[in-house]
C-alpha positions in Angstrom: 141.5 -167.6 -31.5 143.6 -165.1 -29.0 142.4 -162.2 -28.2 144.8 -159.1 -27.8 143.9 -156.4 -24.7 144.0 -153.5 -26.4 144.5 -151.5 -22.8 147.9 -153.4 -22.0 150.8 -151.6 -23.1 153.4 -153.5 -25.0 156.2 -154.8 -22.3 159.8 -153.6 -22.4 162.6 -155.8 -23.9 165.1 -157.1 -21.6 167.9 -154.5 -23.0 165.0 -151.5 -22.3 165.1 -151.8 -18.2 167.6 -149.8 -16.7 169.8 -151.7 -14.1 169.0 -150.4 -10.5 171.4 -148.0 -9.2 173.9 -149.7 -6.2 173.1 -148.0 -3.0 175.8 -145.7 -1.9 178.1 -147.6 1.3 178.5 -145.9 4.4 182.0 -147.1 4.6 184.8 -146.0 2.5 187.5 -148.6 3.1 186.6 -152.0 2.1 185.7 -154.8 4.7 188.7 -157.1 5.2 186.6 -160.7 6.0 187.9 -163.0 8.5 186.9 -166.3 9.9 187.3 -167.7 13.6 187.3 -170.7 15.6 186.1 -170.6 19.1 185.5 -172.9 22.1 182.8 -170.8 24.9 182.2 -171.7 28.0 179.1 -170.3 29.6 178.8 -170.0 33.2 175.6 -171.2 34.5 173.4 -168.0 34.7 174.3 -167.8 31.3 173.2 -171.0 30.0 169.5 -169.9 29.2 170.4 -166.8 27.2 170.5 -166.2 23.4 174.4 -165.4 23.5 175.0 -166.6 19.9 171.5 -165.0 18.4 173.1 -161.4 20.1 176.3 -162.1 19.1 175.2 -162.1 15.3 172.8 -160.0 15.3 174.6 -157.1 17.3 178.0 -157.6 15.0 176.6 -158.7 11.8 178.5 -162.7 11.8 177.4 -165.6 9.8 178.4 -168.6 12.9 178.4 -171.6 12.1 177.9 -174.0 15.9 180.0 -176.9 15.4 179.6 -178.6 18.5 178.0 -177.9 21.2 177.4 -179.3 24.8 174.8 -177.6 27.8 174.1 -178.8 31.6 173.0 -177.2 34.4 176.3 -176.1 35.7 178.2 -175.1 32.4 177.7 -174.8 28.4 180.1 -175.4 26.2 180.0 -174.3 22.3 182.4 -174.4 19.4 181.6 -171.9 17.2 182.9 -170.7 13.9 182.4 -166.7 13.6 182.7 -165.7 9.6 182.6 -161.4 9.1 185.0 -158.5 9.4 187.8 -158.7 11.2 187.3 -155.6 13.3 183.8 -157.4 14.2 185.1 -160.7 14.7 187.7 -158.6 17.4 184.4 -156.7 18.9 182.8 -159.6 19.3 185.1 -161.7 21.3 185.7 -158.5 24.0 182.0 -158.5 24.3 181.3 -162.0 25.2 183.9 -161.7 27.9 182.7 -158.8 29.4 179.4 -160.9 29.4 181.3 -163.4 31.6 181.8 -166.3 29.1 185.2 -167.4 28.7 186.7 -167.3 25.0 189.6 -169.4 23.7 190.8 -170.0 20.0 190.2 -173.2 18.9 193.7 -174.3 18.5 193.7 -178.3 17.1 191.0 -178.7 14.3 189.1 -181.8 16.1 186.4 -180.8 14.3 187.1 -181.2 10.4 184.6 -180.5 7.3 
């Protein structure tokens, strides 16, 4: 035999909850996404730094490191950047004022 708890209150049907309200953005004009394919070539004092973490983290990408190669006198990284363009722009100019060399990936040697 169930018992019924007399202090619960009865729970609201599905159609009962009101749908949470969509936070307001802070930009007007919608986001135009991009993606990019980059080679990066770290000088050595360099090498030991979280470049990619910062790079995310500062201008909100999604990368993707799809290859990747690091000795004591150079790093090398293919990475594929996914976000706003105007970001994906930022981004690059920061990494070279870093002091890491950016260029396009321009043959897809890399496929998948």
């Amino acid at each position: 035999m169930a018992m019924k708890s007399a202090s619960s209150p009865p729970l609201p049907a599905v159609d009962q909850v009101p749908p949470k309200a969509k936070k307001a953005s802070k930009k007007s004009a919608p986001s135009v996404k991009g993606r990019q394919r980059l080679w990066l070539m770290y000088p050595p004092k360099l090498i030991t730094s979280p470049i990619v973490w910062e790079l995310i983290t500062r201008f909100k990408l999604v990368a993707n490191i799809r290859q990747a190669e690091v000795r004591d006198e150079i790093g090398i990284v293919c990475l594929e950047l996914e976000g706003e363009r105007s970001s994906l722009k930022k981004a690059a100019q920061w990494l070279k004022r870093k002091g890491v060399k950016v260029e396009p990936v321009e043959i897809s040697v890399i496929t998948g």
